[in-house]
C-alpha positions in Angstrom: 0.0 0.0 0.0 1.4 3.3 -1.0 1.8 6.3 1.8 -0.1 9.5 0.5 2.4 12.3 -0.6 3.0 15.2 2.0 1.8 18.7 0.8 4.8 20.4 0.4 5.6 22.4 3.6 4.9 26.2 2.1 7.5 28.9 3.6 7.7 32.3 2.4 10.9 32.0 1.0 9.2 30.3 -1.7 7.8 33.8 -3.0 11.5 35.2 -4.3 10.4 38.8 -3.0 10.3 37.6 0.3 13.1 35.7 0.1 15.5 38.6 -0.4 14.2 40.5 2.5 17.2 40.8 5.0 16.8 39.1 8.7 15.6 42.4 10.2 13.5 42.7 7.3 12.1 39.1 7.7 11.8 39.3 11.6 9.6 42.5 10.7 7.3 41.0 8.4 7.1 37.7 8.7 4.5 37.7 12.0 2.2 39.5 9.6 2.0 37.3 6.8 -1.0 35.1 6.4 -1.0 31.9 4.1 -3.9 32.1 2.0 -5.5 29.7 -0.9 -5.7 30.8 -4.2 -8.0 28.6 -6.2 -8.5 28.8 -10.0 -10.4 31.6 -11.2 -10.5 33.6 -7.5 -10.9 37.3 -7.9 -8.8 38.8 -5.6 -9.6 42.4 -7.0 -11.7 44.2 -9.4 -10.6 47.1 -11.5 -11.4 50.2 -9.0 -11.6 48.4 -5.6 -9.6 49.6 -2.9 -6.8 47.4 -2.0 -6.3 46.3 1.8 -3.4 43.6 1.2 -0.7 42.6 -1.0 -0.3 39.0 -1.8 3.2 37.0 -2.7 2.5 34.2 -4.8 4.4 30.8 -3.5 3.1 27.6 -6.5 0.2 29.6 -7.6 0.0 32.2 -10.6 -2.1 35.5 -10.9 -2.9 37.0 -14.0 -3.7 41.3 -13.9 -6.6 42.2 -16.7 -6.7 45.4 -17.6 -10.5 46.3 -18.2 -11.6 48.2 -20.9 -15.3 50.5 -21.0 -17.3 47.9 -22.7 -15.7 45.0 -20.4 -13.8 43.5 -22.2 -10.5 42.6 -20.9 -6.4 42.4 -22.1 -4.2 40.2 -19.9 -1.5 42.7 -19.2 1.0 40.7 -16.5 1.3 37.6 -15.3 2.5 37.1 -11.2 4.0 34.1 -10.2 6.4 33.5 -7.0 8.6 35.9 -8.6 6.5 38.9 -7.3 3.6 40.6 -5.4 0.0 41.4 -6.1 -1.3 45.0 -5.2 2.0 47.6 -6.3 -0.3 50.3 -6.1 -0.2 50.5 -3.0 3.1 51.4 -2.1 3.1 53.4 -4.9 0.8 55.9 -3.7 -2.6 54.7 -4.7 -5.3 52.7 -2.9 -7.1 51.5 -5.9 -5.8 49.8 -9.4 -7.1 50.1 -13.2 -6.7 46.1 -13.3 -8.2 43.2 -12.4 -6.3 40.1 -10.5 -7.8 36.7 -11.4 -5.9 33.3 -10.6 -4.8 31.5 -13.4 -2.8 28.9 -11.4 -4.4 27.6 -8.1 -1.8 27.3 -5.4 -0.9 29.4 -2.1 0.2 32.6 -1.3 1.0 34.6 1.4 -1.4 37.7 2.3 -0.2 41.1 4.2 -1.9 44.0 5.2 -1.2 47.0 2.8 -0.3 49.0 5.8 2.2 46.7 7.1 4.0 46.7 3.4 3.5 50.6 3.6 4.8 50.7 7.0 7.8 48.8 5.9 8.1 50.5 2.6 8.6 54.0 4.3 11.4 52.8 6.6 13.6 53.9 3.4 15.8 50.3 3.5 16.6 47.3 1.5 12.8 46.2 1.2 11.4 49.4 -0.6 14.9 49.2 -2.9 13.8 45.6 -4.1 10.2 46.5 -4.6 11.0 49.8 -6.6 13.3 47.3 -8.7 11.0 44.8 -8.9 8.5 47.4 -10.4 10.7 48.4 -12.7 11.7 45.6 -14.2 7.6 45.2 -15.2 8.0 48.5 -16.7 10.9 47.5 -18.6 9.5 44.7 -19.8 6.4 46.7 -20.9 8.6 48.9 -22.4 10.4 45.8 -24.3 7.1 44.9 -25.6 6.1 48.2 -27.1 9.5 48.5 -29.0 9.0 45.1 -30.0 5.9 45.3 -31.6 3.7 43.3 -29.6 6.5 40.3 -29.6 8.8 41.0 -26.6 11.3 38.4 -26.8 9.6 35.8 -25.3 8.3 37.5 -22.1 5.4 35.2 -21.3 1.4 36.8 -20.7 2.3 39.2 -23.1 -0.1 39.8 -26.2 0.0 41.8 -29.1 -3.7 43.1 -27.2 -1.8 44.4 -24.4 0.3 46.4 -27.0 -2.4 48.3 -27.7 -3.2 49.4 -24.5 0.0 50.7 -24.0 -0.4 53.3 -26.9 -3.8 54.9 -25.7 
């Protein structure tokens, strides 16, 4: 008779943001974190809804919509345990243009927006790799719009989301 498999034991060090975070960093935040389920096809915002947390994928994968007037929708990023949900809000707004929808069930971990902010604003290591981090999806938005809808292979991308770059 076979033994069931184990769920993998999740840590946050599976999310590479958190992973980074120095000890200090880690002794700060850790406490606050909250594992959460993400099953297929949860909504964890809609475009205009004012953000309370930030969530750090671990084995799941959130896709960001951004939603036109009619309705209609262009996938615009794709989140896995690479990054966080919800930059806005350390970027100075409460509420976001897109919509986050699961594309991947899995885990991730949840924190309360003001404990990020609250972090953020202590000037150190953390708000350096978030700032990077957002960069580097600007860059890569900026990669696709020179590239003509085809950015070298940067997955979620679609010639759709092109467009919504130029308005």
């Amino acid at each position: 008779m076979a033994l069931p498999i184990p769920d993998p034991v999740l840590d946050p060090h599976q999310n590479r943001l958190l992973g980074a975070l120095s000890s200090a960093e880690r002794e700060r935040i850790y406490p606050h974190l909250q594992l959460v389920p993400l099953p297929l096809g949860k909504v964890l915002y809609e475009s205009g809804d004012l953000l309370r947390y930030v969530y750090f994928p671990t084995d799941s994968i959130v896709s960001l919509l951004y939603v036109l007037a009619d309705g209609a929708s262009a996938e615009i990023s794709v989140v896995g345990n690479e990054g966080l949900i919800g930059i806005a809000l350390f970027m100075g707004g409460e509420t976001t243009p897109s919509r986050a929808i699961v594309q991947s069930a899995g885990q991730a971990y949840r924190l309360l927006g003001d404990r990020l902010k609250e972090e953020f604003h202590r000037n150190g290591s953390m708000q350096l790799l978030l700032l990077r981090y957002t960069q580097d999806g600007w860059s890569a938005q900026l990669r696709l719009r020179g590239a003509g809808g085809d950015p070298g292979g940067i997955p979620g991308y679609t010639v759709t989301a092109q467009r919504l770059l130029d308005r």
